[in-house]
C-alpha positions in Angstrom: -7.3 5.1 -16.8 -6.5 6.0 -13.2 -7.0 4.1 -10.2 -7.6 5.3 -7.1 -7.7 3.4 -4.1 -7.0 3.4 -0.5 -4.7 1.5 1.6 -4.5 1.0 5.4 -1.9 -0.7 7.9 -4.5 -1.3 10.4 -3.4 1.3 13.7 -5.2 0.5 16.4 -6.5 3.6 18.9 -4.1 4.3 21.6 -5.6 6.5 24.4 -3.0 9.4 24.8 -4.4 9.8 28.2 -4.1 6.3 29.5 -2.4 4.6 27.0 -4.8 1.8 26.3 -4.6 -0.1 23.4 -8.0 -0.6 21.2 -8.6 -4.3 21.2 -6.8 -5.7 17.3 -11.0 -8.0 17.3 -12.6 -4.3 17.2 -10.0 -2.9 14.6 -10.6 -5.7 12.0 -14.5 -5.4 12.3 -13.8 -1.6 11.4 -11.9 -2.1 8.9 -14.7 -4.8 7.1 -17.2 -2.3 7.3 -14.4 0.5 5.9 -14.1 -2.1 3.1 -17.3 -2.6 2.2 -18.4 0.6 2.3 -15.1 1.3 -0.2 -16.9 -1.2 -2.6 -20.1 0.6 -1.9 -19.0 4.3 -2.9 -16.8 2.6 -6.2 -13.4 2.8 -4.8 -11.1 0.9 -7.0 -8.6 -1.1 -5.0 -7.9 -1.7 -1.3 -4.8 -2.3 0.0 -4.2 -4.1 3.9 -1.0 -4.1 5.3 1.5 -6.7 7.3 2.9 -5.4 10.6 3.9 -7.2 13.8 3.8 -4.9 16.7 1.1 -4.3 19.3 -0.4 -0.9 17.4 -1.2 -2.5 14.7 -4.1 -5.1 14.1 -2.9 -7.3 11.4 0.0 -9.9 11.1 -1.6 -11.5 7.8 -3.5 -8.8 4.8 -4.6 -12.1 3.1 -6.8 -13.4 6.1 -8.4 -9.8 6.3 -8.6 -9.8 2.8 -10.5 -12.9 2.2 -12.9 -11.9 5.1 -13.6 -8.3 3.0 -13.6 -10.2 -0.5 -17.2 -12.0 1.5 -18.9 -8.3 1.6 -17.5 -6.7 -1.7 -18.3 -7.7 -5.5 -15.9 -5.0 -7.6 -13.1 -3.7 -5.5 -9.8 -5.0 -5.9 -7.9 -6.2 -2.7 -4.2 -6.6 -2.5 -1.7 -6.4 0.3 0.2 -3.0 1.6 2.6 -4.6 1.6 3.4 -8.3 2.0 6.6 -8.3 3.9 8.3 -10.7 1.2 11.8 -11.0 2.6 10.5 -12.7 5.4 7.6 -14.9 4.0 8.0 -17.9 1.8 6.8 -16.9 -1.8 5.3 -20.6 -2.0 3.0 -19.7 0.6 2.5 -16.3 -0.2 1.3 -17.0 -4.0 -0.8 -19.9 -2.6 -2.7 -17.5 -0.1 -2.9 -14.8 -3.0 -4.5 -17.5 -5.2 -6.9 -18.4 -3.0 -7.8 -15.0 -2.4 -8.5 -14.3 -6.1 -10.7 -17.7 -6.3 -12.6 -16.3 -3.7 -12.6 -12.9 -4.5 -13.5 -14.3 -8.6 -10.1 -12.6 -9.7 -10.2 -9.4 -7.4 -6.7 -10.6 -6.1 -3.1 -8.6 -6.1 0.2 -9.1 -4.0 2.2 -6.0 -3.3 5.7 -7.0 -2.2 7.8 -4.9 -0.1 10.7 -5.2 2.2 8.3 -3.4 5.0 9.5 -0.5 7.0 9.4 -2.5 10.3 12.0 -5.3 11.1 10.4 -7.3 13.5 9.2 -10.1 10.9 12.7 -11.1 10.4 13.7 -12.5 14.2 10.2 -13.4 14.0 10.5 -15.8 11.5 14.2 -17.2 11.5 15.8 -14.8 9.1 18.9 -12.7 9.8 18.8 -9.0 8.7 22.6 -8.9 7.6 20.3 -10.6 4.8 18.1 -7.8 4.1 18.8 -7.0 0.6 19.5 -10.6 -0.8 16.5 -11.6 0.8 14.4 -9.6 -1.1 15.8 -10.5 -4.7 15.8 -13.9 -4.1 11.9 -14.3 -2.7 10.8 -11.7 -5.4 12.3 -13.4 -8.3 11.0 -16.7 -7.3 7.5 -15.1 -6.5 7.5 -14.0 -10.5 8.4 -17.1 -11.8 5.6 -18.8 -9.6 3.1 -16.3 -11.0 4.1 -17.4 -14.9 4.8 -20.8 -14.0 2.5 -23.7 -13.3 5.3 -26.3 -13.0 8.7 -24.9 -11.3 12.2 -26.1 -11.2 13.8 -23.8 -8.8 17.0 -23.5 -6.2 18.7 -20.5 -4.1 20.4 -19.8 -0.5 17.4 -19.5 1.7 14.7 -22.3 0.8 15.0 -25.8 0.0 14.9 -26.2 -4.0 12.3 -27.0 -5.6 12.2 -29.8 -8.4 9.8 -30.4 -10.8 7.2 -28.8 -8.4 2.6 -27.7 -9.6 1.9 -25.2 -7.1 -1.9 -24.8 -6.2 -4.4 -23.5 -6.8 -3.9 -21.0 -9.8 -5.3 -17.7 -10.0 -8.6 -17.4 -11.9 -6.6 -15.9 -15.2 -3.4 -17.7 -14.0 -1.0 -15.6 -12.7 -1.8 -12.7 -10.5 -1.2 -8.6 -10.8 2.5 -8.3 -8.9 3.1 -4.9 -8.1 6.6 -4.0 -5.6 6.5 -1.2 -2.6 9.6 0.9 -3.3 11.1 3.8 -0.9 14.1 6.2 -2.0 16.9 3.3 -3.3 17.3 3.4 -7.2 18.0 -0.5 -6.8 14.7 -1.3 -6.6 13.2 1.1 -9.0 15.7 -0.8 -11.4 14.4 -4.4 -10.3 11.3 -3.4 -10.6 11.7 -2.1 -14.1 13.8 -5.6 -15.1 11.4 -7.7 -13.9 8.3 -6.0 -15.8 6.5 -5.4 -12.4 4.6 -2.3 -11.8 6.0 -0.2 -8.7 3.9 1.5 -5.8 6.3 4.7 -4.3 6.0 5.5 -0.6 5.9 8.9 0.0 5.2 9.7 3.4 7.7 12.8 3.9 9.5 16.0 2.9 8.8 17.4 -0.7 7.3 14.7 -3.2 9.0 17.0 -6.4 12.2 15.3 -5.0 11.2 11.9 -6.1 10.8 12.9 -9.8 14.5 11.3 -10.7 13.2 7.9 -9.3 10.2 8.0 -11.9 12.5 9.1 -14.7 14.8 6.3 -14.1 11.7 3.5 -13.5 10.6 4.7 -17.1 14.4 4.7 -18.8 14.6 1.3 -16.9 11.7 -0.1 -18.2 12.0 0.6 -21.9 15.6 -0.1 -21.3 14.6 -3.6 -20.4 12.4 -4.3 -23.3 9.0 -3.4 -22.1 6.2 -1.8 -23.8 6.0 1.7 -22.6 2.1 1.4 -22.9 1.9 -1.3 -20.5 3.9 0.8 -17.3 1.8 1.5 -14.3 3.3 3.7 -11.4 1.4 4.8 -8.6 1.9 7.1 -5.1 1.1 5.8 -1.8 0.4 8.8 0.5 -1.1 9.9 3.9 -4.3 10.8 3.4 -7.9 12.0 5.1 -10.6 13.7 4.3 -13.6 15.8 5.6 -16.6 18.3 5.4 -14.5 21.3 6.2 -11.0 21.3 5.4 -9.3 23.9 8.6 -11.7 21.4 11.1 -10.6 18.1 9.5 -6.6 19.0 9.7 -7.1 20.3 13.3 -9.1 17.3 14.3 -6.4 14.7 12.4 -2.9 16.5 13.6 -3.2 15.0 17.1 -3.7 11.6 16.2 -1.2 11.6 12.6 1.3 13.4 15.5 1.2 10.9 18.2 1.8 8.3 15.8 4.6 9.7 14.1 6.2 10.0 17.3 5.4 6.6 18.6 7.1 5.5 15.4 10.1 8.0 15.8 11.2 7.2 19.1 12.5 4.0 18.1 14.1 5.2 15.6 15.8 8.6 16.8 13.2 11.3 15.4 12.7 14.8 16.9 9.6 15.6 18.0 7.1 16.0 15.1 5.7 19.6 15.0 2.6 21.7 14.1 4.9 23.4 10.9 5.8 19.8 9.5 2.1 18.7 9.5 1.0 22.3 7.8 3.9 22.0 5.4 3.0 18.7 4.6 -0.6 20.1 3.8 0.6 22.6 1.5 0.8 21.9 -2.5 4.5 21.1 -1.7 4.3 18.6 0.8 3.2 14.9 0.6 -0.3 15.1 3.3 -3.3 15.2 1.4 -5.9 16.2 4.4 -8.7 18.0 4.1 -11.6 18.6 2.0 -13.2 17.3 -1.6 -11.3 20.0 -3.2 -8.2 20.0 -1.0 -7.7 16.3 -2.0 -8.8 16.8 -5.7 -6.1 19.6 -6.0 -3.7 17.8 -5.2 -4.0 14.5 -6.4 -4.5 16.1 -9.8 -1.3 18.0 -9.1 0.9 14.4 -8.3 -0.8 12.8 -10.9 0.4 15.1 -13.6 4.1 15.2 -11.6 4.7 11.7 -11.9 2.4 10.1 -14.3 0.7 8.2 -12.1 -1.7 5.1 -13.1 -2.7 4.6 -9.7 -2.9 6.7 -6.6 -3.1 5.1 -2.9 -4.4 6.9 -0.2 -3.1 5.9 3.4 -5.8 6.8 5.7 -5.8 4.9 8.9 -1.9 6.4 10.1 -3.0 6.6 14.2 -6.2 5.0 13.6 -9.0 8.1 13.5 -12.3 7.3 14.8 -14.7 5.0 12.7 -17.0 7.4 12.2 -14.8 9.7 11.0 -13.3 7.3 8.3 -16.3 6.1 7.0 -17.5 9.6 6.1 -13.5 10.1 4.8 -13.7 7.5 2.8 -17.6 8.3 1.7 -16.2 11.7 0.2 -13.4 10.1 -1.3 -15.7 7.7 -3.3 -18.7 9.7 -4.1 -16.6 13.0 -4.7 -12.9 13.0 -5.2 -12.6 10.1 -7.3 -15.4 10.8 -9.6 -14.4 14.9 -9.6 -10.2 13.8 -10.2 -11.7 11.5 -13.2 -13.9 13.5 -14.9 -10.9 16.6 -15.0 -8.9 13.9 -16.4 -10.8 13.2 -18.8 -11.5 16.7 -19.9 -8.1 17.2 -20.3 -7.1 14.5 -22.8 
């Protein structure tokens, strides 16, 4: 069965006018109420994630998570992503495990290298490490999830010897799912390592990602799993409203001056008017508008890819409160139960 869920990096409102910055204290008491209203209207997973920089509200997913797991009973609530390469898996699995005590096994860890680098100086760690990084934390983080006692060495941690970790999850080892972008390297990892994988796609044509998913699935039965037991999902910017034209005129400002914010430390034109309306179009990879906007074409990437789980990203520029708790109102009370009842008519 599909799962459909939402995740959020926690933007913070920037005037465009003035440039003042929401305070992070008033973003996190959105985003509770965002949360519990989620659990409210039967969304089926929540995902926070882990940024560093002054437009965003939250350094740690777990803490935010463990406030939400106090106002939810059924939602699950994972991370979006954890930045591993720059955390200490140790740590990390005995923040998760905490969080799924609390939570009475609601509880998952989504790894990811993170499309920001400012963890890394943060931290200690040296980015000419990037990629070894990454495979180093992430196979230790597995064998922490399977093992209670761990014998354990590598380049960037002390070893560990003979080593309980605490506490365990309530069924023992928690759901491990990795963030991947556009590098068949960690679609392959992935795949060796049995772990489900979460695919970013937050630009151009989505149809372009279908070799990826080919070679996740050839990977995975390659590697000896079942084929029954794959889960792939889509992470994509999302929002929704009452009338479809009003929401995407309302939303392109704010999705636009984020984009930009982002782009002009990393060299990107402008973002225009005809990227955001491509985007919107059955070939692009924005899903904003209304109930059947969003139905459409969820239904339409679920069938492309042969998804398990779909995330939808819907605080990118941080829209007005209001605004997302009616988004994410339609999303559980219409979308998700229209997008599961068409497939399950067509099985």
């Amino acid at each position: 069965m599909i799962e459909l869920g939402i995740g959020m990096f926690g933007d913070v409102q920037i005037d465009p006018k003035t440039g003042n910055i929401q305070p992070a204290a008033a973003r996190m008491q959105e985003i509770i109420e965002e949360v519990k209203l989620m659990d409210q209207v039967g969304v089926d997973f929540f995902g926070m994630g882990e940024h560093h920089r002054e437009d965003y509200a939250v350094s740690a997913p777990e803490i935010m998570l463990a406030a939400a797991a106090t106002v939810t009973k059924n939602i699950k609530l994972g991370s979006a992503v954890s930045v591993l390469s720059s955390a200490d898996p140790v740590k990390l699995f005995q923040d998760f495990s905490s969080l799924d005590i609390l939570s009475d096994g609601r509880a998952e860890i989504m790894a990811g290298r993170g499309s920001f680098i400012e963890s890394f100086p943060l931290f200690g760690y040296d980015l000419k490490d990037y990629a070894e990084l990454f495979d180093e934390k992430l196979e230790l983080l597995t064998r922490l999830n399977k093992q209670d006692t761990i014998t354990w060495s590598g380049r960037f941690r002390k070893p560990l010897v003979n080593q309980q970790i605490f506490p365990r999850p309530v069924r023992g080892s928690l759901p491990i799912w990795v963030a991947v972008g556009g590098t068949t390297s960690s679609v392959v990892r992935a795949a060796r390592l049995g772990l489900p994988v979460m695919f970013a796609i937050i630009g151009g044509a989505p149809e372009n990602f279908k070799p990826l998913f080919e070679l996740y699935r050839q990977s995975w039965v390659d590697n000896g799993h079942a084929i029954g037991d794959l889960q792939v999902g889509v992470h994509m910017h999302s929002f929704f409203g009452d009338d479809g034209q009003a929401t995407a005129d309302k939303y392109y400002p704010i999705y636009g001056g984020q984009m930009n914010r982002i782009g002009a430390s990393r060299g990107w034109p402008a973002y225009q008017r005809s990227q955001f309306d491509f985007g919107r179009s059955i070939h692009g990879h924005l899903i904003v508008g209304d109930v059947n906007h969003a139905i459409e074409k969820i239904l339409h990437f679920i069938e492309m890819f042969g998804l398990t789980r779909f995330s939808a990203h819907m605080d990118v520029g941080s829209p007005d409160h209001k605004d997302m708790m009616r988004a994410i109102e339609l999303y559980g009370t219409q979308v998700i139960p229209k997008v599961k009842e068409a497939l399950e008519k067509g099985k």
